[in-house]
C-alpha positions as CSV (number, residue, x, y, z in Angstrom):
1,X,4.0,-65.4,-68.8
2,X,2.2,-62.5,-66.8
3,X,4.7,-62.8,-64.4
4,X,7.7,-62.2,-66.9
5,X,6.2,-59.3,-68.1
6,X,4.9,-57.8,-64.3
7,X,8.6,-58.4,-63.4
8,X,9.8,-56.0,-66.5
9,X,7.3,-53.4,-66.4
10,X,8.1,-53.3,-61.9
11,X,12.0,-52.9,-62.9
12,X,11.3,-50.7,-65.6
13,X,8.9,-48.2,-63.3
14,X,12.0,-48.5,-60.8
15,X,14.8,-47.6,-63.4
16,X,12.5,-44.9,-64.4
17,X,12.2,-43.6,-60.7
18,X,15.8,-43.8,-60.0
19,X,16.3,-42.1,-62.9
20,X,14.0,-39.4,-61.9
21,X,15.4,-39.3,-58.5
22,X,19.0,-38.7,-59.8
23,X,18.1,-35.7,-62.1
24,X,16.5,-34.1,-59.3
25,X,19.2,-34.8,-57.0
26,X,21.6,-33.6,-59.9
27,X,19.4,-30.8,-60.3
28,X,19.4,-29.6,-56.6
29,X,23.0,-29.8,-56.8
30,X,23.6,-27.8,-59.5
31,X,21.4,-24.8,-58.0
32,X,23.5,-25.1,-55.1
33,X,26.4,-24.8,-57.3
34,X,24.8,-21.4,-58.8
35,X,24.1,-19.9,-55.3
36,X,27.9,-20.2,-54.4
37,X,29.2,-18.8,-57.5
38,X,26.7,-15.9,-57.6
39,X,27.9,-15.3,-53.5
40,X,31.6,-15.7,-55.2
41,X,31.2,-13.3,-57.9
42,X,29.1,-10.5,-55.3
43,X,32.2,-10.9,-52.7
44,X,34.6,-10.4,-55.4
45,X,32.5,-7.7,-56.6
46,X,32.4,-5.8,-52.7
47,X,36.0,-6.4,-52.2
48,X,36.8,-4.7,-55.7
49,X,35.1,-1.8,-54.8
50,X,36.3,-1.8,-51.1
51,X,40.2,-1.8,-52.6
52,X,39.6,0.7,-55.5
53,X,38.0,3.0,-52.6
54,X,41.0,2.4,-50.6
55,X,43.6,3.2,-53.6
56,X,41.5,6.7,-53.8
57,X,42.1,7.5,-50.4
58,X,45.5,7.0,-50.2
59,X,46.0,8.5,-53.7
60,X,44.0,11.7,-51.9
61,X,46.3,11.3,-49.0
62,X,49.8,11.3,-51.0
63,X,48.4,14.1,-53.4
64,X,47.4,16.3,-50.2
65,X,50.9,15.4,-48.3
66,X,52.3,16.5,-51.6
67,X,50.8,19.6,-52.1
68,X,50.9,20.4,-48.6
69,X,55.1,20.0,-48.7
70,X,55.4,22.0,-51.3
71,X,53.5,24.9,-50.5
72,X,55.9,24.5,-47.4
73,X,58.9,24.8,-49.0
74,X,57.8,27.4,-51.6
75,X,58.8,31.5,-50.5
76,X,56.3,33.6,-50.1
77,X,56.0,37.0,-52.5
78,X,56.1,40.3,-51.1
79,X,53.8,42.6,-52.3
C-alpha cells in the first residue's frame, strides 16, 4: 500500500510541475505578446505624427504657391 500512495503523490508532484511549467511558459508568452503591441502602438504612433507633419508641409507649400500667384496677378497701386 505505500507504493499505491508513493505512485499518487510522484504523479501528483509531476501534474503539479507541468502545471507550473505551462503557466510560466503561458506567462512568457503573453509578455512577448505585450512587447509587440506596445512596439505596434509606438510605430503607429511615429508614423502618425510623421504624416500629420507631412500634411502641414504641403498645406504650407500650397498656401505659399497660393499667395505667391496671387500677389502675381494682382496690379500694383500708384501712389
Amino acid at each position: 500500500m505505500t507504493q499505491d500512495k508513493s505512485g499518487s503523490q510522484d504523479r501528483a508532484e509531476t501534474r503539479a510541475a507541468k502545471a507550473a511549467e505551462k503557466a510560466e511558459t503561458a506567462g512568457q508568452v503573453w509578455e512577448e505578446v505585450r512587447v509587440r503591441e506596445t512596439a505596434r502602438d509606438d510605430q503607429i504612433v511615429r508614423l502618425k505624427a510623421e504624416r500629420l507633419a507631412r500634411d502641414a508641409d504641403d498645406a504650407a507649400a500650397k498656401d505659399a504657391a497660393k499667395q505667391a500667384k496671387l500677389a502675381k496677378s494682382k496690379p500694383k497701386a500708384s501712389t
